[in-house]
C-alpha positions as CSV (number, residue, x, y, z in Angstrom):
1,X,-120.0,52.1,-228.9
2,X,-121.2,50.0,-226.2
3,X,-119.6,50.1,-222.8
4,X,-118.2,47.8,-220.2
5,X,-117.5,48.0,-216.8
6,X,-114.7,46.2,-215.4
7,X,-113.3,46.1,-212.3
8,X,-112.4,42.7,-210.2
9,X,-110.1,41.3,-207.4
10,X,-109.1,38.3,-209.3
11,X,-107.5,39.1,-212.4
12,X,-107.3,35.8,-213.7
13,X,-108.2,35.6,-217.6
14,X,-108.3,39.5,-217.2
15,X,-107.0,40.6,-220.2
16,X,-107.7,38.1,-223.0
17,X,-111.3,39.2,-222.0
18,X,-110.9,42.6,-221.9
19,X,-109.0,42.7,-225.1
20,X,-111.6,40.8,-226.4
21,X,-114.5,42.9,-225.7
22,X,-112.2,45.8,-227.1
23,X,-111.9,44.0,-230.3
24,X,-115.4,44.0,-230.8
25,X,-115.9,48.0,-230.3
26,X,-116.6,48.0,-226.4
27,X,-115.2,51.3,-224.2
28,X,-113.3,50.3,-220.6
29,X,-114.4,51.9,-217.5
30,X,-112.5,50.7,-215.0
31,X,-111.2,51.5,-211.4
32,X,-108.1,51.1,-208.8
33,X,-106.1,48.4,-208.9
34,X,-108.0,46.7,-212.4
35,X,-107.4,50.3,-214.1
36,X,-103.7,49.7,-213.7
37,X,-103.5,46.5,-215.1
38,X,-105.1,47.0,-218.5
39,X,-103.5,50.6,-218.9
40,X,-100.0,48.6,-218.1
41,X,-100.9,46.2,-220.9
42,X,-101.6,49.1,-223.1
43,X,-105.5,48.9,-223.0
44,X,-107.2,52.0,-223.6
45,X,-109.7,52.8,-220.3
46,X,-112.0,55.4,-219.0
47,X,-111.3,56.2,-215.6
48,X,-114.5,55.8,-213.2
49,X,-114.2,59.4,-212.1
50,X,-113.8,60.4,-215.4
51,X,-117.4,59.0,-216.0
52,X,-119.3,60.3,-212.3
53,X,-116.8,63.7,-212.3
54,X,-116.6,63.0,-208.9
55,X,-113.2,61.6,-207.1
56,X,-112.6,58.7,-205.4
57,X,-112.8,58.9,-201.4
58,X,-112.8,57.6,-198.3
59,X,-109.8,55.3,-199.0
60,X,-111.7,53.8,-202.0
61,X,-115.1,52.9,-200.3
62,X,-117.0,55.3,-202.3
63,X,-116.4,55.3,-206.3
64,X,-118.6,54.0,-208.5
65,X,-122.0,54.4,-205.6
66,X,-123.1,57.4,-208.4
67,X,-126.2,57.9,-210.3
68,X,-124.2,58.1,-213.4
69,X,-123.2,54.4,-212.8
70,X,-126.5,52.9,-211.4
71,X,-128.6,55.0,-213.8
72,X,-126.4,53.6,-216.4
73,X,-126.7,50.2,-215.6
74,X,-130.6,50.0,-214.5
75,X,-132.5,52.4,-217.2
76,X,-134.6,50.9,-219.1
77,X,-133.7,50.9,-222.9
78,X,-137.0,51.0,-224.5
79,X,-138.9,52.7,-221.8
80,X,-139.4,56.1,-223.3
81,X,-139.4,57.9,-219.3
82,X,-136.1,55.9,-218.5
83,X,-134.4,57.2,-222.1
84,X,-135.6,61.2,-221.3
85,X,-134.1,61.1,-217.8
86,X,-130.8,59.4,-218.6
87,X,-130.7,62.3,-221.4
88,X,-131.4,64.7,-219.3
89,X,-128.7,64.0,-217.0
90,X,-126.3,62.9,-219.2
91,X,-126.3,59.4,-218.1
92,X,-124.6,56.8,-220.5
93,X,-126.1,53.4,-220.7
94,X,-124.0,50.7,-219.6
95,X,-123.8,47.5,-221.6
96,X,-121.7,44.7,-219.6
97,X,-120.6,44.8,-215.7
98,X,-117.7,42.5,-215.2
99,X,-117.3,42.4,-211.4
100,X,-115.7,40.0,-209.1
101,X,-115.8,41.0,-204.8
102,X,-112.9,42.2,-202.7
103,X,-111.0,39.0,-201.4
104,X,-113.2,38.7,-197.6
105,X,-113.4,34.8,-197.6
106,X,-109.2,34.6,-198.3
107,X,-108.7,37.3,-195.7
108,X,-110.6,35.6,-192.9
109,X,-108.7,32.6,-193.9
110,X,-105.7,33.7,-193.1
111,X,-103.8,33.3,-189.7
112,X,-104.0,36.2,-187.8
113,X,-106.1,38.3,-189.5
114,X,-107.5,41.6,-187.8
115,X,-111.0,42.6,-187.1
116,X,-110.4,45.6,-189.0
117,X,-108.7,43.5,-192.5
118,X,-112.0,41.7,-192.1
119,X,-114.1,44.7,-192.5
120,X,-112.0,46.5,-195.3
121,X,-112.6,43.6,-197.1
122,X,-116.6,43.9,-197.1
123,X,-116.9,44.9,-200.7
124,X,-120.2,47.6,-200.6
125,X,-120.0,49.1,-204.2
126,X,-119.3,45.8,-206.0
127,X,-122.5,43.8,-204.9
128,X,-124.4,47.2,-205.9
129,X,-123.1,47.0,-209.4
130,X,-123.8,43.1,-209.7
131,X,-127.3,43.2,-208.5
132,X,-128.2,46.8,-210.6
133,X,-126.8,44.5,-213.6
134,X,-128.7,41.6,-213.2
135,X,-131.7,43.5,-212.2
136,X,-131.6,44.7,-215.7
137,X,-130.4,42.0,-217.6
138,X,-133.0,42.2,-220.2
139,X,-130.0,45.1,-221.6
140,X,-127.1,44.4,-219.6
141,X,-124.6,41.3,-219.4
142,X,-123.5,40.7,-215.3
143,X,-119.9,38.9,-215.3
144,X,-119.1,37.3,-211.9
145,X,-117.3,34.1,-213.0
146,X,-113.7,34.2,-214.6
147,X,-114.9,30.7,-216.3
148,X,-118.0,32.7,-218.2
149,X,-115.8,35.3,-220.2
150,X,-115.2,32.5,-222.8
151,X,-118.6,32.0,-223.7
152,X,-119.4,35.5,-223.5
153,X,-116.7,36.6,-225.7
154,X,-117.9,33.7,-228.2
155,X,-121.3,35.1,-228.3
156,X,-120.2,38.9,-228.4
157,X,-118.2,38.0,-231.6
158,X,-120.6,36.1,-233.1
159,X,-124.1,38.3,-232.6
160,X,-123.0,41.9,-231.2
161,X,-124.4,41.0,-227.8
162,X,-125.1,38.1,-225.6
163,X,-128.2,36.6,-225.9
164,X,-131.1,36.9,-223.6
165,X,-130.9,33.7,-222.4
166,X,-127.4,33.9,-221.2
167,X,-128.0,37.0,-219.8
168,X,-130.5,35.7,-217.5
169,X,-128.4,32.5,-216.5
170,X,-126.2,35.0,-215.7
171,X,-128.5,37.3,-214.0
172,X,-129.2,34.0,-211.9
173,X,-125.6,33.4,-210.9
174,X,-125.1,37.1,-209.7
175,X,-128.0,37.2,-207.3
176,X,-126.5,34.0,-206.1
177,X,-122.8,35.3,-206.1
178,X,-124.0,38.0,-204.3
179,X,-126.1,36.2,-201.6
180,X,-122.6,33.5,-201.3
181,X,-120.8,36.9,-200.3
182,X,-123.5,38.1,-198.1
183,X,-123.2,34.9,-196.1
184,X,-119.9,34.8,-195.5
185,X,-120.4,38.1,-194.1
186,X,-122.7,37.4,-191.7
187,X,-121.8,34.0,-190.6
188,X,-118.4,36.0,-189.6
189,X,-120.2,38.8,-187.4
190,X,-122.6,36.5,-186.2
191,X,-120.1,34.3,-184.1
192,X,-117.6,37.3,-184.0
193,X,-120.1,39.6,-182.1
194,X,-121.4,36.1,-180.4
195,X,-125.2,36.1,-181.4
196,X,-127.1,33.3,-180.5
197,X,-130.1,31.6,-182.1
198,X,-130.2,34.2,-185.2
199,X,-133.2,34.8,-186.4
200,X,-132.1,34.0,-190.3
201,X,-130.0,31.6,-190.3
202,X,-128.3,31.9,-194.1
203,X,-125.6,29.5,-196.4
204,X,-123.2,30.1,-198.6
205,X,-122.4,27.0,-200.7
206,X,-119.8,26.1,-203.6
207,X,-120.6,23.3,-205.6
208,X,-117.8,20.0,-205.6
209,X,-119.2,18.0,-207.8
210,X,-122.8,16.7,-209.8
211,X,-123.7,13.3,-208.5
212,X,-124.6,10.3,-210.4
213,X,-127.5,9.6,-208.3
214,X,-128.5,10.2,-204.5
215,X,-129.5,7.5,-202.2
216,X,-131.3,5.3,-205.1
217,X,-130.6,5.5,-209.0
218,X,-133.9,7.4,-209.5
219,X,-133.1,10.2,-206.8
220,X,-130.5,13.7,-208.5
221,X,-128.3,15.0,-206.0
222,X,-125.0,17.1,-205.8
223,X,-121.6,17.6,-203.3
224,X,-121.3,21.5,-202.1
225,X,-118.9,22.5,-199.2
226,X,-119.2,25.8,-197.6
227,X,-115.3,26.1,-198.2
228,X,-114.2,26.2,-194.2
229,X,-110.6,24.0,-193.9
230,X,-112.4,21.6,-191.7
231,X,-110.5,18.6,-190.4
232,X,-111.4,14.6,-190.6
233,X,-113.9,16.1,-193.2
234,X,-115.2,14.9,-196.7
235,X,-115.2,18.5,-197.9
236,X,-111.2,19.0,-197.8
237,X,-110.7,15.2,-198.8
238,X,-108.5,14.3,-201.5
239,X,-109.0,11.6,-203.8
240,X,-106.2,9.7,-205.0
241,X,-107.6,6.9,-207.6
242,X,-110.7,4.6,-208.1
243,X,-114.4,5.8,-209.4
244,X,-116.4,8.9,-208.6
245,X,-117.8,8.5,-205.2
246,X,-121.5,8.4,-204.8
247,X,-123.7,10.0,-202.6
248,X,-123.8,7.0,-200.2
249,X,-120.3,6.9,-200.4
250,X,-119.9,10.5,-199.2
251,X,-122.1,10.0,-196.2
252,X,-120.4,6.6,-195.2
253,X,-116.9,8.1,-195.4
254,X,-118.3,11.4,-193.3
255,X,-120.1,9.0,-190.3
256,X,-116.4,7.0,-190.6
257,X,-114.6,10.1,-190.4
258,X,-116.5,11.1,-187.1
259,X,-115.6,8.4,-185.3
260,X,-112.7,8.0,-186.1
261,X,-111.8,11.9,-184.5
262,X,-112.6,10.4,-181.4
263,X,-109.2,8.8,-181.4
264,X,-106.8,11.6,-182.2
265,X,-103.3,10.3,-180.5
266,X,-104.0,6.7,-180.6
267,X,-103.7,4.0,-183.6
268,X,-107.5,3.7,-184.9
269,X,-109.0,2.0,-187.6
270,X,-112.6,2.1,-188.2
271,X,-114.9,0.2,-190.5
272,X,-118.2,1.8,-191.2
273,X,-121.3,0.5,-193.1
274,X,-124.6,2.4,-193.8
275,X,-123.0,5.3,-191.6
276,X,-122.8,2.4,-188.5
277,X,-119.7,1.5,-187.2
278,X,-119.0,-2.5,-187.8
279,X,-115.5,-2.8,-186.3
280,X,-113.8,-0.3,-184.5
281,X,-110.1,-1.0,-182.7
282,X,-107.6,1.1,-181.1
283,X,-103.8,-0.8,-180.7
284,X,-100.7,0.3,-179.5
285,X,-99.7,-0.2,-183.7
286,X,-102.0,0.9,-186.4
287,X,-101.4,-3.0,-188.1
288,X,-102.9,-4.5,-184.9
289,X,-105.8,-1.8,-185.0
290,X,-106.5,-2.8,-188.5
291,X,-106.7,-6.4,-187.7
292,X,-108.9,-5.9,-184.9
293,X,-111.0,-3.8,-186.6
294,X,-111.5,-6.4,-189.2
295,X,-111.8,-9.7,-186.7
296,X,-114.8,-7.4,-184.9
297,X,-117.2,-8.4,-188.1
298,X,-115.3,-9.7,-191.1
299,X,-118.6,-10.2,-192.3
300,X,-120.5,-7.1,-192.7
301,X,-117.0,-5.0,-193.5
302,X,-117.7,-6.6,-197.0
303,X,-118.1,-3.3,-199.4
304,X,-118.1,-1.2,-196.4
305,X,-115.4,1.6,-195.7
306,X,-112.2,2.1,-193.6
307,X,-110.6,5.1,-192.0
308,X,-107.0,4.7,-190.5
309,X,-105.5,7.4,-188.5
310,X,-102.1,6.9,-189.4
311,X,-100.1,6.0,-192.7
312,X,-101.2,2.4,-194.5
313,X,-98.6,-0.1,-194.8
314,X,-98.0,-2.6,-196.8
315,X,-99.2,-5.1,-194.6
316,X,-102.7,-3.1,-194.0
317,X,-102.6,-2.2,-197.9
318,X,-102.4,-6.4,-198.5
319,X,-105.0,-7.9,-196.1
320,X,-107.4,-5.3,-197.8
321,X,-106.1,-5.6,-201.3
322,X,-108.4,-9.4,-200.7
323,X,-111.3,-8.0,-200.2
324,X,-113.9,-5.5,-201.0
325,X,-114.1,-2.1,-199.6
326,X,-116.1,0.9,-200.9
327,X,-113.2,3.3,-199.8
328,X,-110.0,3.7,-197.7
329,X,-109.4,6.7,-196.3
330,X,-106.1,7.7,-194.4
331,X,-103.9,10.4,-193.8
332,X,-101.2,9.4,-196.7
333,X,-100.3,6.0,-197.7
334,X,-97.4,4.3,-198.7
335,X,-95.9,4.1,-201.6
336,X,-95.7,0.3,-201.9
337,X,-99.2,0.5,-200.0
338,X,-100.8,2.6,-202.5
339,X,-99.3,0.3,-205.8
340,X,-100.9,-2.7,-204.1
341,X,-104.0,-1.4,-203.5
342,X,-104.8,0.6,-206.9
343,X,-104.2,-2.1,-208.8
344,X,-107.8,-2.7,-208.2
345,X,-109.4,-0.6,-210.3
346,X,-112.9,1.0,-208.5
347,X,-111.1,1.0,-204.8
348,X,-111.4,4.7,-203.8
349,X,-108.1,6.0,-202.2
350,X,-108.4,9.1,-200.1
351,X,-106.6,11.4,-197.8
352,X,-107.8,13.5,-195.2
353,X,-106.8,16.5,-193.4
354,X,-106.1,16.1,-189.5
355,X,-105.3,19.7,-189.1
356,X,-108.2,22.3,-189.3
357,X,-111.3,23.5,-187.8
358,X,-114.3,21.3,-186.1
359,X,-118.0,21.8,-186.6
360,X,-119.7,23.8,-184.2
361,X,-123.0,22.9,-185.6
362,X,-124.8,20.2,-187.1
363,X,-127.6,20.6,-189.7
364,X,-130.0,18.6,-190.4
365,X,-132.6,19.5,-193.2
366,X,-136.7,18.5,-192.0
367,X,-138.9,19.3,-195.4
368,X,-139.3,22.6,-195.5
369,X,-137.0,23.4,-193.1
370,X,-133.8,23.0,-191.2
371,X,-132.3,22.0,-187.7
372,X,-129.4,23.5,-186.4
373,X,-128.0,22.2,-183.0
374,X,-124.4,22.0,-181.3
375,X,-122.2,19.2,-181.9
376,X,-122.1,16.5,-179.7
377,X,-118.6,16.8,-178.9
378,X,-118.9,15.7,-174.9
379,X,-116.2,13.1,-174.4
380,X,-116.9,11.3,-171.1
381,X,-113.6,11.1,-168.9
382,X,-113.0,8.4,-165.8
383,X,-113.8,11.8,-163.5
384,X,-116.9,12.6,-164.4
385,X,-118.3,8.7,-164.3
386,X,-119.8,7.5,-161.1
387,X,-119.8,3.5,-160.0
388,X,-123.3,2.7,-158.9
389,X,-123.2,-0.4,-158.0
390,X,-120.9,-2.8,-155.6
391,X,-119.3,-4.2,-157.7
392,X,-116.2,-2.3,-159.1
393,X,-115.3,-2.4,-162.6
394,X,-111.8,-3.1,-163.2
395,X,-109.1,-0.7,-164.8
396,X,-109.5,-2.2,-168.4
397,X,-113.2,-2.1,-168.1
398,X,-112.8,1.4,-167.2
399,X,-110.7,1.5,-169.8
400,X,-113.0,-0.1,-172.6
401,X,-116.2,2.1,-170.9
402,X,-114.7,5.2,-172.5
403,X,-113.8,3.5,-175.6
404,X,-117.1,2.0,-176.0
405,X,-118.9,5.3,-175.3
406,X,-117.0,7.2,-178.0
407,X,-118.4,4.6,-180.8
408,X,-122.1,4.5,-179.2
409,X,-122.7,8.0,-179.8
410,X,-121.9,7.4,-183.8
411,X,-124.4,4.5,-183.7
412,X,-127.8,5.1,-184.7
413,X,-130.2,5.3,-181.6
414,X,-131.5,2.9,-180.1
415,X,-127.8,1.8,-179.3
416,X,-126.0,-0.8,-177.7
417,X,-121.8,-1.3,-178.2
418,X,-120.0,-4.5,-176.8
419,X,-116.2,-4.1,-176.6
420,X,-113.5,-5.8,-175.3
421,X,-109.9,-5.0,-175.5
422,X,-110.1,-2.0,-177.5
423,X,-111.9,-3.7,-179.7
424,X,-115.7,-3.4,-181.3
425,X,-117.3,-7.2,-180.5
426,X,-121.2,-6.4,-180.9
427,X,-123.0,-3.3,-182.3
428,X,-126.6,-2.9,-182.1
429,X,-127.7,-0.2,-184.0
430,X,-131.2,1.6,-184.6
431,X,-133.9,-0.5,-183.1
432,X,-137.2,0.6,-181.5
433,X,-136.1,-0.4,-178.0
434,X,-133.2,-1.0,-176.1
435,X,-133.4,-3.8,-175.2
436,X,-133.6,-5.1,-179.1
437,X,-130.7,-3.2,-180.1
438,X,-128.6,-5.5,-176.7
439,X,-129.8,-8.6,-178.4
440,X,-128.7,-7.6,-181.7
441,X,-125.2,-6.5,-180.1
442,X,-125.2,-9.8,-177.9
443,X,-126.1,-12.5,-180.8
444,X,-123.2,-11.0,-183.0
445,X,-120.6,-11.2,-179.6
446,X,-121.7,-14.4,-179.2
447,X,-119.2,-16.5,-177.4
448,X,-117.3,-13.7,-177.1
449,X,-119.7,-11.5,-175.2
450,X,-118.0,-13.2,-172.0
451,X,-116.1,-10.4,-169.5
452,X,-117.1,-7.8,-172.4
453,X,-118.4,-4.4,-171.7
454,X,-121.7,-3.1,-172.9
455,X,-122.3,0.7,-173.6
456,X,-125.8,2.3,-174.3
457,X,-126.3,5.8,-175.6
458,X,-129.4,6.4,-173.2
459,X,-130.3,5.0,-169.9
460,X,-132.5,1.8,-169.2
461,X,-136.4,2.6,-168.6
462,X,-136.1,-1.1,-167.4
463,X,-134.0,-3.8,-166.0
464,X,-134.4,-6.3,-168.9
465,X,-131.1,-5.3,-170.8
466,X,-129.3,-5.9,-167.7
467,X,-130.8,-9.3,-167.4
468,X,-130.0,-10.4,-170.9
469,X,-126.3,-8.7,-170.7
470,X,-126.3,-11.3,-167.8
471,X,-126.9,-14.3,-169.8
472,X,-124.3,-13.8,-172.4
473,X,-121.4,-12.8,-169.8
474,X,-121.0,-9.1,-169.7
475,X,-119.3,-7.9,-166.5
476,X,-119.2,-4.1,-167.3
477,X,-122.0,-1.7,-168.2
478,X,-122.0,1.9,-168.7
479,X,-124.9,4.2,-169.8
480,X,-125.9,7.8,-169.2
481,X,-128.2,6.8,-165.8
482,X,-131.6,9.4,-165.2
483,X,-134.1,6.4,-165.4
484,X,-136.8,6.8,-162.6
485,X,-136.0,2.9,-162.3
486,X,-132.4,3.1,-162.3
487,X,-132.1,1.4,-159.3
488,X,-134.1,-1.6,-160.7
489,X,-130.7,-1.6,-163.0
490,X,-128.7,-1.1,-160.1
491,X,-130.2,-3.9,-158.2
492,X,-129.8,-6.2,-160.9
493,X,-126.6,-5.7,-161.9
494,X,-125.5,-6.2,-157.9
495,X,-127.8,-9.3,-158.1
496,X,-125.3,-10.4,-161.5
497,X,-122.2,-9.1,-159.9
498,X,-122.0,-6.8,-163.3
499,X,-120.3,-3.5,-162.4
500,X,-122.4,-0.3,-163.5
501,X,-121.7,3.4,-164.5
502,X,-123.3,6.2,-164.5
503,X,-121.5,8.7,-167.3
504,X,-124.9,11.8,-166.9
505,X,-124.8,12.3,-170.1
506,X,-127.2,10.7,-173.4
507,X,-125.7,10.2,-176.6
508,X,-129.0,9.5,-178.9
509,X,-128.3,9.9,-182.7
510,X,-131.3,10.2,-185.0
């Protein structure tokens, strides 16, 4: 008879498989809590012990670390040396390992979890049994996924075995199980122990979904999430009707997401397009935000994407119901809101979860390689600005500084942001020098530029942004400051009667 091992934390599909493998001649060896649950649903099993004559100890950490496992799993069936040592001590091959790992990633989820669950859930003899498996997959079948037992059971029933084939897809999936588990582990001691700059840096991934396509139709690409509960995030979104999302459409709806965090308390909408803003608004009343958001550029919103920090109405859900958008994303919807806009078929409706975890880090992959750095989660506050110049900005431009710099640091560098009002008027995004990005910012304010307030993500190497923010009106700048001609800024600004500040700190975006 061949013989399985079996012995798992989730018991879902349990004993259908189990019962299956029985069925076609296989002996149980199982252990603890997995023991229990066959012999209480009458299935015959071979007690670990009874297999390594040696008790289980330590509270369960050592059980199946025994040569009579490991020699069972990794000798080599048609190696003649392998076959006269496993006679000689009595070891039993073993056919099939069906192994899944002790619960860590759900304990460490949970609220107030101890150090010490953490570490009594750091599964040692599991892993060993997986990797011994697939190591030796030309004879043995490794079971780590609860949605594999079907095919395996198919092919058992069918041929006596699996084939080899499947057994080294399956090899493949173990090593990467095991590796996901390792991960966890160490990301978890790593910032509980408070190591900087590691010297590996590994990732544990679970795949959402296959993509259609990546950035262009000829490009593959797929969705993973590394399973944290993360807040205003595309990984714990929930989508509610319209067409798969894309892999443009992920990375829109993640930049729009990021901005709109910076607005936690106050009625937001933001409108997003290739991962720049084009309207952001704050209100005093999420309708008035969405309006505002829209007049900014009712232009370039066109199959763009919205975030709203609140519920949509019904008036919200009708204004956009005329155009086209990409995706809305909110924290719920209405009920009228969401019959009005799924009538149109393609619109994707999401939620998003404002309660979780931030990113600490952001990663960035170079070829061959990765950057990791910090987030740049620095919110300026009136406090730590300085007024440089004589003239004094008033309390709204103070007020629309702050704004202004929490939507320049989403804007690809080089950056400029008009506002007015709470309101996005002009963004000039991505340009080779400042001074180009004002004068795309600028031409879109237009008229409107008048009494606006200009923000920059970097200081000015020169005074010529200050002299065109001059010519369309703007009475208000703020920017980082650290130029070794700042005061060429400063003395044209007093020249212009524009107030200046100084926030110390850069917000490039690359």
């Amino acid at each position: 008879m061949k013989r399985a091992l079996v012995s798992v934390s989730n018991k879902e599909g349990l004993l259908d498989f189990v019962k299956g493998l029985v069925a076609c001649d296989y002996q149980i060896i199982s252990t603890g809590g997995t023991k229990k649950a066959l012999d209480d649903a009458g299935i015959s099993t071979i007690a670990i012990d009874e297999v390594t004559h040696f008790p289980e100890m330590l509270d369960g950490r050592v059980k199946t670390l025994h040569p009579l496992i490991h020699g069972g799993l990794l000798g080599i069936r048609d190696k003649e040396s392998h076959v006269a040592q496993m006679k000689e001590h009595d070891i039993e091959p073993i056919d099939l390992v069906c192994v899944n790992l002790y619960p860590f990633k759900e304990t460490i989820a949970k609220p107030n979890f101890t150090h010490e669950e953490a570490i009594e859930n750091i599964d040692i003899g599991g892993p060993s049994m997986i990797r011994s498996a697939a190591k030796n997959h030309q004879f043995v079948t490794v079971v780590t996924d609860v949605n594999d037992y079907a095919i395996i059971l198919d092919e058992i029933k069918a041929q006596g075995d699996t084939t080899l084939e499947t057994r080294q897809k399956l090899a493949a999936k173990a090593f990467r199980t095991t590796a996901a588990y390792d991960a966890m582990i160490q990301k978890y001691l790593t910032e509980k122990f408070e190591v900087e700059n590691p010297e590996k840096v590994v990732f544990g991934f679970d795949l959402v979904q296959t993509l259609r396509y990546g950035e262009n139709p000829h490009q593959s690409a797929s969705f993973y999430t590394d399973g944290s509960k993360m807040r205003y995030a595309m990984t714990t979104a929930k989508q509610l009707h319209g067409k798969e999302l894309s892999y443009n459409n992920i990375q829109d709806a993640n930049a729009t997401l990021q901005i709109l965090k910076e607005f936690i308390g106050t009625p937001a909408v933001v409108a997003v397009k290739h991962m720049n803003p084009c309207g952001v608004a704050i209100s005093n009343h999420i309708t008035n935000a969405w309006k505002k958001a829209y007049a900014a550029d009712p232009v370039s919103i066109f199959g763009g994407i919205v975030a709203f920090n609140e519920e949509v109405n019904v008036e919200c859900a009708t204004d956009m119901s005329q155009m086209f958008l990409e995706i809305i994303l909110a924290p719920s919807f209405s009920k009228e809101a969401f019959e009005i806009l799924s009538q149109k078929k393609n619109i994707r409706l999401m939620t998003f979860d404002t309660e979780g975890e931030d990113a600490e880090n952001k990663m960035v992959s170079v070829t061959g390689g990765l950057l990791v750095q910090g987030e740049d989660d620095y919110h300026e506050c009136v406090e730590d600005c300085k007024v440089v110049t004589t003239t004094q900005p008033t309390e709204q431009q103070i007020t629309d500084s702050i704004f202004g710099m929490k939507i320049v640091k989403h804007v690809k560098s080089n950056a400029i942001v008009l506002v007015k009002d709470g309101q996005t008027i002009g963004v000039g995004a991505g340009q080779m020098n400042r001074v180009g990005a004002a004068k795309i910012a600028c031409e879109q304010a237009g008229e409107n530029a008048k009494g606006s307030v200009l923000a920059s993500d970097a200081f000015f190497p020169m005074n010529d942004t200050v002299e065109l923010a001059s010519e369309y009106g703007i009475e208000c700048i703020i920017q980082p400051g650290g130029s070794i001609k700042d005061q060429d800024s400063i003395d044209k600004c007093n020249e212009k009667n524009i107030a200046m500040i100084f926030t110390g700190k850069r917000h490039f975006k690359h």
